[in-house]
ZAMARGU-4260 file (C-alpha; in steps of 0.2 Angstrom, whole numbers, plus 5000, padded with zeros to 4 digits):
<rodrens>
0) 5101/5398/4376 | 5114/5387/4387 | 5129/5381/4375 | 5132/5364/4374 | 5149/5357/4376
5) 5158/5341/4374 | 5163/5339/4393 | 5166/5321/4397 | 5149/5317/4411 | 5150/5303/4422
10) 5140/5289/4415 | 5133/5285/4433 | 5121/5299/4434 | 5128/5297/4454 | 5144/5292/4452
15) 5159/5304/4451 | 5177/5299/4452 | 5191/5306/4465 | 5206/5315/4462 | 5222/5309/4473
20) 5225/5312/4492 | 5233/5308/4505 | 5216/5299/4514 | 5212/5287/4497 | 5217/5270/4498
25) 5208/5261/4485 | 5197/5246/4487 | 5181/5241/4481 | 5172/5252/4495 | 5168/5270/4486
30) 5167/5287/4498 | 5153/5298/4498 | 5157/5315/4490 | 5145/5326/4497 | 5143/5343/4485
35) 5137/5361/4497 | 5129/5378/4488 | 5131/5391/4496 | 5130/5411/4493 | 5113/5409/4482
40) 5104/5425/4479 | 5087/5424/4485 | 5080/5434/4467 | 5092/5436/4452 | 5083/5447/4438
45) 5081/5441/4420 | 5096/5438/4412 | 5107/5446/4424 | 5124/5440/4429 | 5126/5431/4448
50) 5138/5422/4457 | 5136/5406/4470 | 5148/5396/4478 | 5152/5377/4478 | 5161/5366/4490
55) 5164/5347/4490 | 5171/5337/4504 | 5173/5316/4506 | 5169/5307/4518 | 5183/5298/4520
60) 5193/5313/4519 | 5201/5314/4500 | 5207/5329/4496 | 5196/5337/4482 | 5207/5352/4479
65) 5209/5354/4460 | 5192/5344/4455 | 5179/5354/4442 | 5162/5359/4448 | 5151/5362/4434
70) 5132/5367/4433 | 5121/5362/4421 | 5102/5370/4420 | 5086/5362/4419 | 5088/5356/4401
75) 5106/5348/4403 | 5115/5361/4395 | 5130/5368/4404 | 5130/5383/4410 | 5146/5384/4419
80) 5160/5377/4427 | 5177/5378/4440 | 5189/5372/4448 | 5190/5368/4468 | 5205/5378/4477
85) 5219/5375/4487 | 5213/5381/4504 | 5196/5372/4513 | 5182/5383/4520 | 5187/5392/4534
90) 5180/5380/4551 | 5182/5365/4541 | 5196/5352/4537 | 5192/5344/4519 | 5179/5359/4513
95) 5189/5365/4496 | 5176/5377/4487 | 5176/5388/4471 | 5164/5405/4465 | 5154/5400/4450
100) 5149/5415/4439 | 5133/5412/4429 | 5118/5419/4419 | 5100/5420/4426 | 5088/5413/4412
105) 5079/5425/4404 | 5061/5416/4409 | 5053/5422/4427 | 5050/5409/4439 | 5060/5393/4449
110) 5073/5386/4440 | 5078/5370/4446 | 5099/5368/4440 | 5112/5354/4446 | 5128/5355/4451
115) 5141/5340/4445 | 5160/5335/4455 | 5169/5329/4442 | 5190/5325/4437 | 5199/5315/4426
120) 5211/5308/4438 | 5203/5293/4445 | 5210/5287/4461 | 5197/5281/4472 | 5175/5278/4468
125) 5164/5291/4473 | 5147/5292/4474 | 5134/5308/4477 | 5145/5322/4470 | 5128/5330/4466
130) 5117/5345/4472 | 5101/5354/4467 | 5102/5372/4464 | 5087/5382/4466 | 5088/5400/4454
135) 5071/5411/4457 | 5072/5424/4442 | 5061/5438/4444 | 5056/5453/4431 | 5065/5468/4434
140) 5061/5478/4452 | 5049/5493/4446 | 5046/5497/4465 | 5055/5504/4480 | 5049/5496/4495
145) 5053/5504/4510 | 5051/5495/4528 | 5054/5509/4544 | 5055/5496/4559 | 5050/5504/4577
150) 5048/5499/4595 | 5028/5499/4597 | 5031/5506/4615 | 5047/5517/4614 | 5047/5522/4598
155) 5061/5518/4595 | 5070/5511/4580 | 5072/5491/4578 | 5091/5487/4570 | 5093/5472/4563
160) 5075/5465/4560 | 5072/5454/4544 | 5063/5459/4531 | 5053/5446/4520 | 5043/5452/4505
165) 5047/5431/4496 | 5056/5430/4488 | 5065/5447/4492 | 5073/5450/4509 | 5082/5462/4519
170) 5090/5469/4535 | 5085/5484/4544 | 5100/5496/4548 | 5103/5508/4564 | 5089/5519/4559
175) 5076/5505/4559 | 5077/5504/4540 | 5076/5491/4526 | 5075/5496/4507 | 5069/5482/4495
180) 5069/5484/4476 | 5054/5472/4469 | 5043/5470/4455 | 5025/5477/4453 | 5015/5464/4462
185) 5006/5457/4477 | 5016/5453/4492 | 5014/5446/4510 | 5028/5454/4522 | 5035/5449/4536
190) 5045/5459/4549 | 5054/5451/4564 | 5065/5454/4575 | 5073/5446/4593 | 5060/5446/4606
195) 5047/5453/4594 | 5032/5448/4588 | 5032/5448/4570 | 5022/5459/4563 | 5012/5455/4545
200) 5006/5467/4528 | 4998/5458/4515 | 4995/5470/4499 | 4998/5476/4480 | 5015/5487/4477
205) 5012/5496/4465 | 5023/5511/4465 | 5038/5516/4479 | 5030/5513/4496 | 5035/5517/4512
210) 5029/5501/4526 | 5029/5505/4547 | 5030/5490/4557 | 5027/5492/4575 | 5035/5480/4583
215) 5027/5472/4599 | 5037/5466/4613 | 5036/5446/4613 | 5033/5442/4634 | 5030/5427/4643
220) 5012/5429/4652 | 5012/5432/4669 | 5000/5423/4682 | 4989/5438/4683 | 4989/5440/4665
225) 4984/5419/4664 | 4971/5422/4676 | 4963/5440/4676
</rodrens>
């Protein structure tokens, strides 16, 4: 069960306040604090530990190092929170970002959580400062799934497919190989890869099982093929 605390919450459900920066400059005009997830496992087993990764920028270009990302789950109840760093995102200019360590619920299915900015050194409005954050929890993988990816014509193996069995996903490595730990269950794979044409199973795993997927060659059709 998520802990409750006495964290101060903005009373604006979208309205979070900024810290100081060299960009704020007052006024009645509030910024727009835009909060990004990234890093999100696709499947996180019940009640295991996980980790994602929260930025926040402003639009007007406050600098948002040292503000508190917190995340609440469905319920309200917080389940964790930290601060922004020092240093932006690589490739960006305002993008300061924390990892957040948390606890995957202990009940299968989608989990809709929120993530807050928040600070208690008001300089300048902001509003947004929020973002949805989707947690799939799954029961615990019973099953290896094995996907071996070839050439349909050479023979060949297929580095660097994807592999989809939802919510699970992989890559297949220089042997044409993908491994997949998931739970007992039906499934509807996917396998694709550059210039290919995916290739589709839809079936019950049940126990380990081993997958081929011949890969066809995706080609533009020639005028003989348009008109034979």
């Amino acid at each position: 069960m998520a802990q409750q605390d006495d964290t101060p919450r903005p009373r604006d459900a979208d309205r979070v306040v900024g810290a100081p920066g060299a960009a704020e400059t007052g006024g009645d005009e509030p910024h727009d604090a835009r909060v990004v997830v990234w890093d999100t496992p696709a499947a996180i087993e019940c009640g295991k530990r996980f980790a994602v990764r929260l930025g926040v920028a402003c639009s007007a270009g406050c600098r948002t190092a040292g503000w508190v990302v917190e995340v609440r789950d469905d319920a309200g109840g917080k389940r964790a929170a930290a601060t922004l760093g020092d240093d932006p995102w690589p490739g960006t200019d305002a993008l300061c970002h924390a990892e957040v360590a948390l606890v995957a619920p202990d009940v299968e299915g989608l989990h809709t959580w929120t993530a807050a900015a928040l600070t208690d050194r008001p300089a300048a409005a902001h509003t947004g400062g929020r973002a949805r954050i989707g947690v799939r929890v799954v029961s615990a993988p019973a099953c290896l799934l094995t996907v071996v990816a070839t050439d349909a014509e050479s023979r060949n193996p297929v580095a660097g497919a994807r592999v989809v069995a939802h919510p699970y996903r992989a890559v297949t490595d220089d042997r044409g190989v993908a491994e997949l730990r998931v739970a007992a269950g039906e499934y509807r794979l996917f396998v694709s890869g550059k210039s290919y044409i995916p290739f589709r199973f839809d079936g019950a795993v049940k126990a380990d099982t081993t997958i081929r997927a011949e890969l066809a060659h995706d080609r533009e059709l020639s005028d003989a093929d348009i008109w034979s």
